[in-house]
LUMLUM-442875 format. One record per residue (C-alpha): residue number from 1; residue in three letters; chain; x, y, z. Coordinates in steps of 0.02 Angstrom, whole numbers. Each point is the difference from the previous one (the first is absolute). Layout:
<midrens>
<k=NUM; r=ala; c=A; px=X; py=Y; pz=Z>;
...
</midrens>
This chain:
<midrens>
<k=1; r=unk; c=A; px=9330; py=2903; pz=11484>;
<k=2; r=unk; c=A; px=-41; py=-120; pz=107>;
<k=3; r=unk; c=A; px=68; py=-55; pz=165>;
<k=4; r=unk; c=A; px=59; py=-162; pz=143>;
<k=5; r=unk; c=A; px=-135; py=-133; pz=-24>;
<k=6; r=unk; c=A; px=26; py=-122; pz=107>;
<k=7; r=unk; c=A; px=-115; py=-33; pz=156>;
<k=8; r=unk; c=A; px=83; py=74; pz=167>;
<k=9; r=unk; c=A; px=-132; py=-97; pz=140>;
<k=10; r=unk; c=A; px=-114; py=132; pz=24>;
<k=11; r=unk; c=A; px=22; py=25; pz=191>;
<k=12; r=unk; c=A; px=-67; py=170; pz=38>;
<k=13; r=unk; c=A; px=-160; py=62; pz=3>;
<k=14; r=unk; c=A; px=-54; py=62; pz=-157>;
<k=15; r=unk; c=A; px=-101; py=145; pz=37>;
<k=16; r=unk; c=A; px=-141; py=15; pz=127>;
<k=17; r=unk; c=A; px=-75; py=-172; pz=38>;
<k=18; r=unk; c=A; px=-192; py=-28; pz=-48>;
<k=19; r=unk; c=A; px=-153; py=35; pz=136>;
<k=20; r=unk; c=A; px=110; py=-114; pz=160>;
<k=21; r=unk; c=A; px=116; py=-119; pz=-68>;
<k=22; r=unk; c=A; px=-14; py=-161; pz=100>;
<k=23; r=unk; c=A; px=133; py=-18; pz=161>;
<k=24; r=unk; c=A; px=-18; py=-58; pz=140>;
<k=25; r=unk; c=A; px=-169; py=59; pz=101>;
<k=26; r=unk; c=A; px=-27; py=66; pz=200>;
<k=27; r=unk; c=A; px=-103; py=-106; pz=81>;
<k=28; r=unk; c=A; px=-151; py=87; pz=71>;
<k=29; r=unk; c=A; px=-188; py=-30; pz=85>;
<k=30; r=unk; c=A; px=-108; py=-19; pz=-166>;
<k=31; r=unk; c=A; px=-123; py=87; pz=-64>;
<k=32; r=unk; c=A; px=-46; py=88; pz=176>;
<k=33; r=unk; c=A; px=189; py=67; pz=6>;
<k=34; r=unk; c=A; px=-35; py=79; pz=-197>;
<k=35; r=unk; c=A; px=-174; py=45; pz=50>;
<k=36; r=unk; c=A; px=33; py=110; pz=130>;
<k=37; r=unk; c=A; px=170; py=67; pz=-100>;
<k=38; r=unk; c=A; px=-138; py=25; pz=-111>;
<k=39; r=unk; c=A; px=-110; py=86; pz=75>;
<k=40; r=unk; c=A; px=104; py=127; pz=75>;
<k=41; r=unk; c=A; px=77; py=31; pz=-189>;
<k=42; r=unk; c=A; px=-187; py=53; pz=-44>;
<k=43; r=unk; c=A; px=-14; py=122; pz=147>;
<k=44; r=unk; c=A; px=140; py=73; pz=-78>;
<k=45; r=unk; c=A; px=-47; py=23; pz=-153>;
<k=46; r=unk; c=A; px=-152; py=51; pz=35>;
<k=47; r=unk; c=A; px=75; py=153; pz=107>;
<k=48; r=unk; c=A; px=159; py=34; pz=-129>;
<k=49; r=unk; c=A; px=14; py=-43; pz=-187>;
<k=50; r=unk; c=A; px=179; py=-33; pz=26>;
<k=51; r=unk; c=A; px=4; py=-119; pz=134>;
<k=52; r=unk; c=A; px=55; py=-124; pz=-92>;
<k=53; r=unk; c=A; px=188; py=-16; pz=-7>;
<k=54; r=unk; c=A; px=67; py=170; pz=0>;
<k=55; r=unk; c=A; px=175; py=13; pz=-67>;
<k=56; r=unk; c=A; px=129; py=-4; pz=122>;
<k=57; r=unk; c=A; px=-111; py=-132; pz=105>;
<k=58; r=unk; c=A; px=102; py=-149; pz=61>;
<k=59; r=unk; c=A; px=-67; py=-140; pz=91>;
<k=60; r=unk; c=A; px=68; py=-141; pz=103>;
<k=61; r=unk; c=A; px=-23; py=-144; pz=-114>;
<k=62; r=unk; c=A; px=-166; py=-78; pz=39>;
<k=63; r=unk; c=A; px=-95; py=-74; pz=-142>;
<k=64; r=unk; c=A; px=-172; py=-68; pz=-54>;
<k=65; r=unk; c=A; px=52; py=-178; pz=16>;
<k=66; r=unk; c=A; px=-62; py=-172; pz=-79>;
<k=67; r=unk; c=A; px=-175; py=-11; pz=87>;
<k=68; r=unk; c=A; px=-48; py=177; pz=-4>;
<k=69; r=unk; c=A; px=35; py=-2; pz=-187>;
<k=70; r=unk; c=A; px=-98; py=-161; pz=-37>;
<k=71; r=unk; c=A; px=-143; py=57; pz=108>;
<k=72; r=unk; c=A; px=-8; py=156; pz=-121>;
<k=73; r=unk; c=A; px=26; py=-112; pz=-149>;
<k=74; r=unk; c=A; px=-182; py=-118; pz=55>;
<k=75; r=unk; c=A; px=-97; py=176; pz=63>;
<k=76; r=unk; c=A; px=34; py=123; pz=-167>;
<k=77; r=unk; c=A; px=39; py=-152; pz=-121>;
<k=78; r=unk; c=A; px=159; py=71; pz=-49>;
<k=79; r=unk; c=A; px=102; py=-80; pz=-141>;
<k=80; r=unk; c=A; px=59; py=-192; pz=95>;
<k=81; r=unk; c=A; px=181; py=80; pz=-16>;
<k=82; r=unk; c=A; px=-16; py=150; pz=75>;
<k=83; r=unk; c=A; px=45; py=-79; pz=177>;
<k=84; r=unk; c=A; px=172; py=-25; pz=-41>;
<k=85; r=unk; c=A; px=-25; py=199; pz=-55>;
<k=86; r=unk; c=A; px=-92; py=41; pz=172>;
<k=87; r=unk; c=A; px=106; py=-79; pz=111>;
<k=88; r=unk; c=A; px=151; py=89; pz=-5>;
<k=89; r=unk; c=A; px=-83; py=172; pz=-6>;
<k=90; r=unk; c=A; px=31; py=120; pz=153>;
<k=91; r=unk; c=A; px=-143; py=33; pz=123>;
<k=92; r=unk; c=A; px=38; py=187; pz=-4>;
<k=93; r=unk; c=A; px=-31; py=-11; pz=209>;
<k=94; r=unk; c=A; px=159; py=-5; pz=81>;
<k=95; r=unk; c=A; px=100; py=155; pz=-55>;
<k=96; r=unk; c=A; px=141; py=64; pz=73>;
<k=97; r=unk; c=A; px=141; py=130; pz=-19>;
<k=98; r=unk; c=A; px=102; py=-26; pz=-138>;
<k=99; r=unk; c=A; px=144; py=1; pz=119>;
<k=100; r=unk; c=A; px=-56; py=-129; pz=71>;
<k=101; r=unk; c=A; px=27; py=-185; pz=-53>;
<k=102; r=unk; c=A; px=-127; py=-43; pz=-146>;
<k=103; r=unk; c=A; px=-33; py=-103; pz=-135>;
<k=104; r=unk; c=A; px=-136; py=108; pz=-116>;
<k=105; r=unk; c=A; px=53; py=181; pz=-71>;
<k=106; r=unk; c=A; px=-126; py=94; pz=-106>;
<k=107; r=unk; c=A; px=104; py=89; pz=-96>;
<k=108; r=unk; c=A; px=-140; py=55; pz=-119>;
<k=109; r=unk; c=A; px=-189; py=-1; pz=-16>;
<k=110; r=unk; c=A; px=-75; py=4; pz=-198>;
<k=111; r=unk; c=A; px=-144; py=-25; pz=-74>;
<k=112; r=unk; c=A; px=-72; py=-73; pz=-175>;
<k=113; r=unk; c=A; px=-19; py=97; pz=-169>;
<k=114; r=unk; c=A; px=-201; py=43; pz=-39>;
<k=115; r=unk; c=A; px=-9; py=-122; pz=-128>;
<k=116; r=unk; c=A; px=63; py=-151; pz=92>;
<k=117; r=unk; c=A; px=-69; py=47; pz=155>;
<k=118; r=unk; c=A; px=-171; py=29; pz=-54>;
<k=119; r=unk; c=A; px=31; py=-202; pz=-91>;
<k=120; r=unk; c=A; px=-7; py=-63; pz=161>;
<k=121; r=unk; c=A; px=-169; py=-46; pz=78>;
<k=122; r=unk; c=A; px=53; py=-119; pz=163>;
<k=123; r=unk; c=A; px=152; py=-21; pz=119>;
<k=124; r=unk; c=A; px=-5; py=-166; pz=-93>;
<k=125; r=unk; c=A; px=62; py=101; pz=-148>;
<k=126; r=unk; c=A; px=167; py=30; pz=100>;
<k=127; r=unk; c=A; px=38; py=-176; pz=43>;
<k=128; r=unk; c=A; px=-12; py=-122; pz=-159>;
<k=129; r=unk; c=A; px=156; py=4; pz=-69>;
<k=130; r=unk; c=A; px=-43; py=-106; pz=-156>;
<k=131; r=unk; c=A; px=-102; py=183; pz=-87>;
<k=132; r=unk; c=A; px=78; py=138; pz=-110>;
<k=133; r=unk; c=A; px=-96; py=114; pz=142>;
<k=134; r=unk; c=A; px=103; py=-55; pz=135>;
<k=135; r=unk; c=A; px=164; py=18; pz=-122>;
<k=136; r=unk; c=A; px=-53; py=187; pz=-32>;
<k=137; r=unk; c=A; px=-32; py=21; pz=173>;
<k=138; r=unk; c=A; px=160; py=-85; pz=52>;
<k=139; r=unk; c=A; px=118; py=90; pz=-154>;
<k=140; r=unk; c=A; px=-81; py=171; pz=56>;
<k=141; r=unk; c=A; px=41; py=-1; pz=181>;
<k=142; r=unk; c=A; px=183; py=-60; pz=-13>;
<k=143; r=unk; c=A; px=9; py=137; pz=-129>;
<k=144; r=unk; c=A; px=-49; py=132; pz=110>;
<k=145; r=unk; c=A; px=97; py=-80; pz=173>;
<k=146; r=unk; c=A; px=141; py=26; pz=-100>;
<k=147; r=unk; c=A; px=5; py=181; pz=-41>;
<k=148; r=unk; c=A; px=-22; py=37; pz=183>;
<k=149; r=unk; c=A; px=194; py=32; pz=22>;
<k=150; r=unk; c=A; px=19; py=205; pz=-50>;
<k=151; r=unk; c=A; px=168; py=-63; pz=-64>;
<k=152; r=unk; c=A; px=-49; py=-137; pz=-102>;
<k=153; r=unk; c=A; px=-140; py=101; pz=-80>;
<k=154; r=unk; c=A; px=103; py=141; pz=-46>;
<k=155; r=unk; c=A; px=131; py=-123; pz=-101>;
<k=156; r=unk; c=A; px=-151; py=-84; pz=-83>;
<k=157; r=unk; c=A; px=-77; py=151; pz=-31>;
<k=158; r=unk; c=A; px=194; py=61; pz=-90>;
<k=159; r=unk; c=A; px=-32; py=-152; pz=-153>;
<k=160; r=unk; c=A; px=-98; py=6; pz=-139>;
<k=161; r=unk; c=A; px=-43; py=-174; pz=41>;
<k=162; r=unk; c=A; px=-121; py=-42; pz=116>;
<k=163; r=unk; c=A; px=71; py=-92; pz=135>;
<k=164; r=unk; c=A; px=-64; py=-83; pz=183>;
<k=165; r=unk; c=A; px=156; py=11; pz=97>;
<k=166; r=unk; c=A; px=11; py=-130; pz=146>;
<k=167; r=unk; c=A; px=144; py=-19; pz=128>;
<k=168; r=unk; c=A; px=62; py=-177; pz=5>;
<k=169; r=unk; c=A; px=-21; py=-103; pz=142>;
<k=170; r=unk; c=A; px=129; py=-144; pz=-12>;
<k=171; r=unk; c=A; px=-64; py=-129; pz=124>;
<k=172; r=unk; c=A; px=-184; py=-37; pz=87>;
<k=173; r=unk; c=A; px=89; py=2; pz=173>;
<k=174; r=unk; c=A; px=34; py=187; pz=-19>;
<k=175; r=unk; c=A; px=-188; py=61; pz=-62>;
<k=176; r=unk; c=A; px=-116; py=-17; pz=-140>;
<k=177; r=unk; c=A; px=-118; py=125; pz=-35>;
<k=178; r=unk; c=A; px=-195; py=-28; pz=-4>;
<k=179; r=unk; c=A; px=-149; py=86; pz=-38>;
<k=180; r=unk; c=A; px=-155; py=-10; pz=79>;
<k=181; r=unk; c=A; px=-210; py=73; pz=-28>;
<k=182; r=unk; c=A; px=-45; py=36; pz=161>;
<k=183; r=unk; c=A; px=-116; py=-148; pz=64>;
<k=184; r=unk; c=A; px=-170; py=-29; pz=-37>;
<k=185; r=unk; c=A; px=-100; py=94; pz=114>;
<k=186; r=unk; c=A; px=117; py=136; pz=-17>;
<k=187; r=unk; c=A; px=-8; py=-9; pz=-195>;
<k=188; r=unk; c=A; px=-210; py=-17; pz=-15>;
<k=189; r=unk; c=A; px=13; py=154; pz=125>;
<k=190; r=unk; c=A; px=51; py=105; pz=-162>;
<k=191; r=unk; c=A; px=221; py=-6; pz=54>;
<k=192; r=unk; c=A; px=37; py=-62; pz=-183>;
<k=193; r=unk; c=A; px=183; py=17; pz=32>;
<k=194; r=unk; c=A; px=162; py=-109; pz=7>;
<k=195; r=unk; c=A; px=143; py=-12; pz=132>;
<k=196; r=unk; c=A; px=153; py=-8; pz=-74>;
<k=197; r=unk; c=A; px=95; py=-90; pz=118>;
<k=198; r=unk; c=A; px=194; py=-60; pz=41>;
<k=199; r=unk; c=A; px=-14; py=-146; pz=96>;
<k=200; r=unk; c=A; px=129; py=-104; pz=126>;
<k=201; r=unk; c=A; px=11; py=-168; pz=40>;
<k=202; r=unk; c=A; px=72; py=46; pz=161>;
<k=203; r=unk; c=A; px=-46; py=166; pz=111>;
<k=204; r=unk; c=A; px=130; py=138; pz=-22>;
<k=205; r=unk; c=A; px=7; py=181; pz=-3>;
<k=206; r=unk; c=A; px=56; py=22; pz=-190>;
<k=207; r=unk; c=A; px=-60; py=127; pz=-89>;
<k=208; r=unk; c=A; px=-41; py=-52; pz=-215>;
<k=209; r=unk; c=A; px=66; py=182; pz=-18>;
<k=210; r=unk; c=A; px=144; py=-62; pz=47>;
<k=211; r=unk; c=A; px=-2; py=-113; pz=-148>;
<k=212; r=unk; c=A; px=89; py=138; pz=-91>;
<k=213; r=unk; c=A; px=127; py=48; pz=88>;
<k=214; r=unk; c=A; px=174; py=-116; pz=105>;
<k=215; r=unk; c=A; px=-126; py=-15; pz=155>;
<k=216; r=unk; c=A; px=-95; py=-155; pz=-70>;
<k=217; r=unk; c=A; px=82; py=-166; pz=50>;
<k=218; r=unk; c=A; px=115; py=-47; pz=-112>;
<k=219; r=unk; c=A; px=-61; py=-181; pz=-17>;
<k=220; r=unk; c=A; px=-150; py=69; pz=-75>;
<k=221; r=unk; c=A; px=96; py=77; pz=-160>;
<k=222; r=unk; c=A; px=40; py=-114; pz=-150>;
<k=223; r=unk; c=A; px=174; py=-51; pz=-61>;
<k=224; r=unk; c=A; px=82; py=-120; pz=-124>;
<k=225; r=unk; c=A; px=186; py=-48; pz=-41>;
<k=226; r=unk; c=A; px=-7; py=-34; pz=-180>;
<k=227; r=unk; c=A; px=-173; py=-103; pz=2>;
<k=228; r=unk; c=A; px=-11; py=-69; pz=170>;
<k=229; r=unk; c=A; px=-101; py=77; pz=125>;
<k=230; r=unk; c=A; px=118; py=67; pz=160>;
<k=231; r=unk; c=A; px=-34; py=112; pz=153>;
<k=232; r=unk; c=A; px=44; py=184; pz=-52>;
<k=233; r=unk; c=A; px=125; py=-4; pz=145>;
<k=234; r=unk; c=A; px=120; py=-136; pz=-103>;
<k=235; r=unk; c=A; px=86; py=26; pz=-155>;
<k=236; r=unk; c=A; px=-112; py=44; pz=-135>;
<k=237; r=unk; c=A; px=-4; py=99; pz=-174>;
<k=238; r=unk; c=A; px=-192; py=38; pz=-33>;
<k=239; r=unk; c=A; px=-145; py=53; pz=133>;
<k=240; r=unk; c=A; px=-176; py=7; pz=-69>;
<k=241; r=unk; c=A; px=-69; py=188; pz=83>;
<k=242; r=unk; c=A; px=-174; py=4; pz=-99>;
<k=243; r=unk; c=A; px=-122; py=-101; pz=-103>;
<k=244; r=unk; c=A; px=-76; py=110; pz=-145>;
<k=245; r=unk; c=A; px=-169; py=-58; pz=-26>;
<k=246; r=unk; c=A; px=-40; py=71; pz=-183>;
<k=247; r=unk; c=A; px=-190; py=-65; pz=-44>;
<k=248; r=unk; c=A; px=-25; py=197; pz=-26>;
<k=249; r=unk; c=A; px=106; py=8; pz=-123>;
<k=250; r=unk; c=A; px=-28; py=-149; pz=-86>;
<k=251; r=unk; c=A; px=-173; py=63; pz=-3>;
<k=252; r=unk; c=A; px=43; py=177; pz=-81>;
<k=253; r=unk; c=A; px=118; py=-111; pz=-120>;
<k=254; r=unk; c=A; px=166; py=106; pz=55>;
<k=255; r=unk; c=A; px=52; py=-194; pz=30>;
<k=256; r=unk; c=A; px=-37; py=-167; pz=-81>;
<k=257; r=unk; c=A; px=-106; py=-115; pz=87>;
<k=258; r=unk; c=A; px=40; py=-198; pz=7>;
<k=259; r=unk; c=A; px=56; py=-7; pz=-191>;
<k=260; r=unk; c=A; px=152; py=79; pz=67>;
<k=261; r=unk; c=A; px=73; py=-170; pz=66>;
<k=262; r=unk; c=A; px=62; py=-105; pz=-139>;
<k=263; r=unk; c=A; px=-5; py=-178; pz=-66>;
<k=264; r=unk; c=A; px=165; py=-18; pz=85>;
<k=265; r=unk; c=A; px=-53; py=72; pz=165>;
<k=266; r=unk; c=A; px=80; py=148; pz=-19>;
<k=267; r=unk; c=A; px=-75; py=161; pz=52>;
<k=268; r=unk; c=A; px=-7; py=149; pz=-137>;
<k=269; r=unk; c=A; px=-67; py=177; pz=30>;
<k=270; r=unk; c=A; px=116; py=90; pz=-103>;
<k=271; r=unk; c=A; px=144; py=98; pz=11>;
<k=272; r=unk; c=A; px=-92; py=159; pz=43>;
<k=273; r=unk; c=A; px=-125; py=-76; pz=121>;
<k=274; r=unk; c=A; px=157; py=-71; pz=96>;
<k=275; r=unk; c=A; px=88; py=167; pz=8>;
<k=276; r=unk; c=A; px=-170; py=80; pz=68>;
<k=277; r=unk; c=A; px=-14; py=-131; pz=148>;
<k=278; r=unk; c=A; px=197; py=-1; pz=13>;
<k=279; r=unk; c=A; px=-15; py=211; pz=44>;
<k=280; r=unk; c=A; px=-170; py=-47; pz=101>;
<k=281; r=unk; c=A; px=106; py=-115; pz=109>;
<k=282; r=unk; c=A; px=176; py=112; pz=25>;
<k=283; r=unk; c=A; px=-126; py=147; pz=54>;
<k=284; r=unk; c=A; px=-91; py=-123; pz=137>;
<k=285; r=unk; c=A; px=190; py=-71; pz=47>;
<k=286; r=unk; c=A; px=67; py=209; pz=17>;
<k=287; r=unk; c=A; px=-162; py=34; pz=106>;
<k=288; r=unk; c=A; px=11; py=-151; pz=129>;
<k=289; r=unk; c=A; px=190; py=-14; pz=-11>;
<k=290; r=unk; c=A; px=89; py=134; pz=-51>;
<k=291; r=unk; c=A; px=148; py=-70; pz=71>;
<k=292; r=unk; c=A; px=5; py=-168; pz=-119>;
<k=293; r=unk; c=A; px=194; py=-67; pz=-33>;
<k=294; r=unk; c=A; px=87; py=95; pz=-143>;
<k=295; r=unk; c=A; px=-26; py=-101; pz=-151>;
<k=296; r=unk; c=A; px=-174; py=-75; pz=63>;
<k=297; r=unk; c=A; px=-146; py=64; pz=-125>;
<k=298; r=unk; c=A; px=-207; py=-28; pz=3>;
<k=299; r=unk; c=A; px=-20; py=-117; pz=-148>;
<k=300; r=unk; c=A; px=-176; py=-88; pz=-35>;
<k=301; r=unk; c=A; px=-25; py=-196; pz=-27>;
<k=302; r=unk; c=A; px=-145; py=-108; pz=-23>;
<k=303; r=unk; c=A; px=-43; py=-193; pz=-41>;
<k=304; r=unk; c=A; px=-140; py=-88; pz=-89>;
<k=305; r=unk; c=A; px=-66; py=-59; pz=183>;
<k=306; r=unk; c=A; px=-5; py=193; pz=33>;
<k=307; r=unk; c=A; px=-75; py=36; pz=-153>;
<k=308; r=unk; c=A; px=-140; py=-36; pz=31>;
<k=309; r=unk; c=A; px=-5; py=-73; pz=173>;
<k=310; r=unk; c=A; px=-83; py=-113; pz=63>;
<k=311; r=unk; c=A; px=-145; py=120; pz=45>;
<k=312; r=unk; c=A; px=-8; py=68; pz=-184>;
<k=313; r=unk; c=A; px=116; py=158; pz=53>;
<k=314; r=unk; c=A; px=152; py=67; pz=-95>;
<k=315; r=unk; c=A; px=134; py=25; pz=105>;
<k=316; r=unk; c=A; px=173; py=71; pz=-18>;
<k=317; r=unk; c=A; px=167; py=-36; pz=129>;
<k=318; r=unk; c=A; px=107; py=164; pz=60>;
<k=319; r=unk; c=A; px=155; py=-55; pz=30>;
<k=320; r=unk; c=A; px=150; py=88; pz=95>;
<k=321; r=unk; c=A; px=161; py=-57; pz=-101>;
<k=322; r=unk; c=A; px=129; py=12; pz=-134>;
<k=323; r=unk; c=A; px=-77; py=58; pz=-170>;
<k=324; r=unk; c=A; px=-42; py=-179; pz=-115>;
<k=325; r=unk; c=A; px=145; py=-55; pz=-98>;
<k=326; r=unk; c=A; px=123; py=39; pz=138>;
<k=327; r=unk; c=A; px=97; py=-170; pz=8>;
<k=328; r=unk; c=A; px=7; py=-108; pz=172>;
<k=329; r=unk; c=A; px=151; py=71; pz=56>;
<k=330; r=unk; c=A; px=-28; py=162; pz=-15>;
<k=331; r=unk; c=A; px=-177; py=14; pz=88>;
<k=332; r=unk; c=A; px=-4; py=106; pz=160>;
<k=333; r=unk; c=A; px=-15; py=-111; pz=160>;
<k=334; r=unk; c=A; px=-41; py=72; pz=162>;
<k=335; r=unk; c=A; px=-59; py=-74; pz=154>;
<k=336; r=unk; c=A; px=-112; py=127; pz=42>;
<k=337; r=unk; c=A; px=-191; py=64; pz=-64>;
<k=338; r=unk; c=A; px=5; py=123; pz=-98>;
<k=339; r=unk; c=A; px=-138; py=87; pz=137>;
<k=340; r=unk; c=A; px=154; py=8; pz=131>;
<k=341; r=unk; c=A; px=126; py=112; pz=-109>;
</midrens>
């Protein structure tokens, strides 16, 4: 079987974003400004293992910044990339109540499997983007950010495949999420551990929890009418709820890898493999909307850019809509996310 192969512009994020995806950066006083952030990071680790980042931590939005980063780059001769990485990262000093406005959640805290972590032998490790290493370390920790959710574990967990289940984001403007080792000093301290984070471009008090459920803005969901991309709040017949990531299963070969897409650029992963994603989907749709339109269904889609993506990972579209093979006229509109039923 295969399914739609045409390229919808991919604008969501897919997944977690890598170590700090580059935006826009605080401006702050240098090194001395990350020094003494620094500083007082190592008194805390030094009096708690866990000081880094505990879950449930939100902070007001300050970050590392340009010069801070750069300065690190020149004093630990850290990959000549890894400012862009640096920059954006939080500096885990200004936290606040959650109820408060803020830009960083930690929403989760993980750490790395023995093998891989015992591959790594500097922070450097972390930050060059160009290794396998950092790939592992990279595939590993969006893996594990993603299972956080109790509810999206427990309909991964009801598949025989072995599936990553992320929330789609549909725009940058409503959040990305991020993870992040906790800094240097902090990580040479012995805190080998990872902040997953859900970051805002501007200071609210939105929860990512809320991610599953009508409270989350609705600009931040993804909608189309037929193929063009439309705010869920118009007239539209599909809404993309989750991204399957399936490099688990590809692994385990309960799915084919890249010789699934054809010389035609169609995407084939049989009739039985589509059926298993399809019920994987309608059980994520019944637990985050139980209240979906009458006639709207979870059905699974992918694309050769998905598959595999850019970053070498196989991903897989939920969709909210008709069943395929429904003609135009008889979709389901609504003008409404599915989260708000």
């Amino acid at each position: 079987m295969t399914r739609r192969t045409a390229l919808w512009a991919l604008a969501i994020v897919l997944g977690t974003s890598g170590c700090a995806d580059v935006s826009s950066s605080f401006g702050n006083d240098g090194e001395t400004t990350f020094d003494k952030a620094a500083k007082k990071l190592v008194v805390a680790a030094a009096d708690s293992p866990a000081a880094f980042a505990e879950v449930g931590t939100c902070l007001e939005g300050a970050r590392v910044g340009d010069n801070a980063a750069a300065e690190l780059v020149r004093d630990r001769q850290l990959p000549k990339d890894a400012a862009a990485l640096l920059a954006d990262d939080p500096l885990w000093t200004d936290a606040v109540r959650c109820s408060e406005p803020h830009q960083f959640e930690v929403y989760a805290k993980v750490g790395l499997p023995r093998d891989i972590d015992a591959s790594i032998t500097s922070y450097a490790d972390l930050l060059d983007v160009t290794t396998p290493l950092y790939r592992a370390v990279r595939d590993s920790i969006v893996a594990q950010c993603s299972r956080e959710f109790p509810l999206i574990a427990s309909v991964a967990a009801d598949t025989r495949l072995e599936l990553d289940i992320v929330p789609v984001i549909g725009a940058d403007d409503a959040g990305r999420r991020a993870w992040d080792p906790a800094p240097p000093e902090i990580w040479e301290a012995g805190e080998r551990s990872f902040a997953c984070t859900f970051q805002q471009p501007r200071a609210t008090t939105i929860a990512y929890e809320q991610i599953l459920t009508g409270g989350f803005p609705v600009a931040g969901r993804s909608c189309l009418a037929g193929e063009s991309f439309v705010g869920c709040d118009q007239t539209h017949d599909t809404e993309r709820v989750a991204i399957f990531n399936v490099d688990r299963s590809i692994d385990d070969g309960l799915l084919p890898g890249k010789d699934a897409v054809t010389r035609t650029g169609m995407v084939d992963l049989g009739a039985t493999e589509w059926t298993q994603l399809d019920d994987a989907c309608q059980r994520y749709l019944n637990a985050v909307a139980p209240n979906a339109s009458p006639g709207v269904y979870g059905v699974t889609d992918t694309y050769p850019e998905l598959y595999p993506n850019e970053f070498g990972s196989y991903n897989v579209m939920c969709l909210a809509r008709s069943p395929f093979g429904t003609e135009a006229s008889d979709m389901v509109t609504t003008t409404s996310s599915v989260y708000e039923g």
